[in-house]
N, C-alpha and C positions, 0 to 999 in steps of 0.2 A: 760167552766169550767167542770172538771170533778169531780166527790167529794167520797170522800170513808168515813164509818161511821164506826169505828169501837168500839167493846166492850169495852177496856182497852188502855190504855200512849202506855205500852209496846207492845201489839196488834197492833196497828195504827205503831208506830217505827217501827216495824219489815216491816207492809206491803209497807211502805214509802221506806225501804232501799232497797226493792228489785226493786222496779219503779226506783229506782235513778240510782242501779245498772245497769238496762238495759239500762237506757239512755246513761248512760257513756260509758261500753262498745259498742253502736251501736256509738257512735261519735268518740270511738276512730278504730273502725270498718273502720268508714268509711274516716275519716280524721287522722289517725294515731296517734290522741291525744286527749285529751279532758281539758277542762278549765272550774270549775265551782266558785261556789261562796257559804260560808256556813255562815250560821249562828248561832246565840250563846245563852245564857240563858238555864234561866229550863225548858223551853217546848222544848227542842232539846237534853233532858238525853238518852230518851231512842232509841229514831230513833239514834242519833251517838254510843250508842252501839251497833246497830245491823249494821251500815253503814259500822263502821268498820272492819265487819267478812265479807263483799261478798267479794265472787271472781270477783277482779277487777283489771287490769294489775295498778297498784298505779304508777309505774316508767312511766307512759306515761300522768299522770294527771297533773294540775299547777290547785292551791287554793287558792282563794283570799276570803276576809272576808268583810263584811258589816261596821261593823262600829268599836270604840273605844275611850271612854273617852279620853279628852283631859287633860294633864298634869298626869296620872294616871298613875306611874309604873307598868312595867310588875309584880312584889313580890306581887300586893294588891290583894286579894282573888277575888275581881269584873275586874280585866283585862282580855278583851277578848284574847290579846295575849298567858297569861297564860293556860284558858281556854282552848283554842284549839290545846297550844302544849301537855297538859296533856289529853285530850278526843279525840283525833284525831290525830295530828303530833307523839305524841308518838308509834301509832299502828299500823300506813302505812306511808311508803316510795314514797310519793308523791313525783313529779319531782323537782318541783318546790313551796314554801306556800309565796303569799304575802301578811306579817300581814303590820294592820295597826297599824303602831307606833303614838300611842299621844303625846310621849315627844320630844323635840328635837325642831328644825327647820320645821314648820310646813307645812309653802310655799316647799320647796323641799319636804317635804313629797307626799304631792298633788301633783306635778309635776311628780312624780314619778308612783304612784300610775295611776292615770289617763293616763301618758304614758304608763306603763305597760298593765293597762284592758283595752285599747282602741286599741291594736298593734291588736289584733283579735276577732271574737265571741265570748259570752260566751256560752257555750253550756246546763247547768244547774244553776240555782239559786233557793237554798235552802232559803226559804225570809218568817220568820215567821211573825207572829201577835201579836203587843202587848196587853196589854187591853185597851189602849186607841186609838186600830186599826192602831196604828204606822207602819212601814215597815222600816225595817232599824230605823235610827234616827229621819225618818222624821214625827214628831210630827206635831200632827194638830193645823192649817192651812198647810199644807203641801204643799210644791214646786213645783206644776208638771210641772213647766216651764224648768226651766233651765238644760241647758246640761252639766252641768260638772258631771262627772263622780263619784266624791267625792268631797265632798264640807265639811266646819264646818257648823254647827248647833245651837242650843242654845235649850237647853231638858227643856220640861214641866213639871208643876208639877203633874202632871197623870205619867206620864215615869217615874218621882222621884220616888214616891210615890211607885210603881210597884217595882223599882229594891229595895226598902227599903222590902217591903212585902216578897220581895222572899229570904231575906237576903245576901245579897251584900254587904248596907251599913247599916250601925247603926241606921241612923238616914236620914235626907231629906236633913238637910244639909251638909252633907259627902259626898252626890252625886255630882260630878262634873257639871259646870253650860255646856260645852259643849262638844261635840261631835264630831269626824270624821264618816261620813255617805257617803253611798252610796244614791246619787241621786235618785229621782224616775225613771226618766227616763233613768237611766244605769240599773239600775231592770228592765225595761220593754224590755231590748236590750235581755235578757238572749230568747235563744232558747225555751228553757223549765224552767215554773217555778212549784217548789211544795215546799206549804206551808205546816209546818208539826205545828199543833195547838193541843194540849190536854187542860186538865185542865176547871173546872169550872170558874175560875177565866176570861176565854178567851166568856163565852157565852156571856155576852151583845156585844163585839165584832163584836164576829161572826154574832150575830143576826144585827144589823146596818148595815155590811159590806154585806149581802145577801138582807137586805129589801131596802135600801136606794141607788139613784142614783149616780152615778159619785159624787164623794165631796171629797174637801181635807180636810175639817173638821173630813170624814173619812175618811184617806189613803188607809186603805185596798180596798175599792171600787175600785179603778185605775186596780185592779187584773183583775176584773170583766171584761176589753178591752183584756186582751191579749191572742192570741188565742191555746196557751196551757197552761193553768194555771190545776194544780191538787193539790185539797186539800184535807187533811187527818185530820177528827175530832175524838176523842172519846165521849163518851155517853157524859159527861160532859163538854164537849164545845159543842157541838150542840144542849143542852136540849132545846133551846128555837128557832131552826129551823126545829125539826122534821116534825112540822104540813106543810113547807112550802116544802118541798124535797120529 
């Protein structure tokens, strides 16, 4: 693991974007393209505002996404789909973006999906941290068995709870009961992972995911095996690992 601490959200974004920047460009350097994976929420404001100013050939990139409520229109203000056509799609001309649709036909969705991220590497994955140390969807007890690349879910009520906090939805029960998710172990495929984590909200988290062994009770932990993992805290998420770092 590599870990960077920085002062401020917007601090920590910035020095995130530029790490990601050089990954993408040395992979499209050297394989004449690159393919990563982003993620979404309030702890991914300020890194995608600066992700999206580096100089980065975009017309050689392909985007796929972590996860997204099931049943959940694009128009609802908590659609990742939304989200990242307004904070991302809209600012670069990526080659290619495969969102994850929750409405519709669900089985071809997966089909699709899983054939898609599975045809190649991924060369980056952006794979934040919930506060219940989630990764993607996969709330704890968390799956680190299975190989399907995107699977449904079923969200706990810590994840409820969380996206009601950050206001998404009104209420716990507004939140959708599941999920399209990316697997743990299709996260673990990614080349390089950087977790971009601010906010107080994220220190008990952090602190479990750095003291505690391998557990899917805490997903984040899993991070801890793979041998590029870089994460990026500010003062207020790591208040409670200074003494151990």
């Amino acid at each position: 693991m590599n870990l960077t601490i920085s002062e401020t959200a917007d601090q920590l974004g910035l020095e995130a974007a530029i790490v990601c920047r050089d990954i993408v460009q040395d992979a499209i350097k050297r394989q004449g393209e690159a393919r990563i994976v982003l993620s979404t929420g309030a702890s991914q404001f300020e890194f995608l505002s600066h992700f999206v100013k580096q100089d980065i050939e975009w017309d050689k990139v392909d985007m796929f996404h972590l996860d997204e409520y099931v049943g959940l229109p694009e128009s609802h203000p908590a659609s990742f789909r939304k989200y990242l056509k307004e904070r991302f799609l809209s600012h670069v001309p990526v080659r290619k973006a495969w969102l994850v649709d929750g409405e519709g036909d669900l089985a071809e969705t997966l089909n699709e999906l899983n054939e898609a991220i599975s045809a190649k590497p991924i060369d980056l994955g952006l794979i934040g941290i919930g506060e219940n140390a989630h990764i993607a969807f996969n709330d704890p007890p968390a799956n680190f068995d299975t190989e399907e690349p995107y699977r449904i879910v079923t969200l706990d009520d810590a994840c409820k709870r969380q996206q009601v906090r950050e206001g998404w939805f009104p209420t716990v029960d507004d939140v959708p009961a599941q999920a399209i998710s990316m697997s743990v172990r299709q996260i673990l495929r990614c080349r390089h992972i950087v977790s971009v984590v601010p906010l107080s909200t994220k220190a008990d988290a952090i602190f479990n995911t750095f003291m505690g062994e391998v557990d899917p009770n805490v997903p984040a932990t899993i991070l801890k095996t793979h041998p590029s993992w870089r994460l990026f805290l500010d003062k207020e998420s790591a208040a409670k690992v200074y003494h151990w770092v």
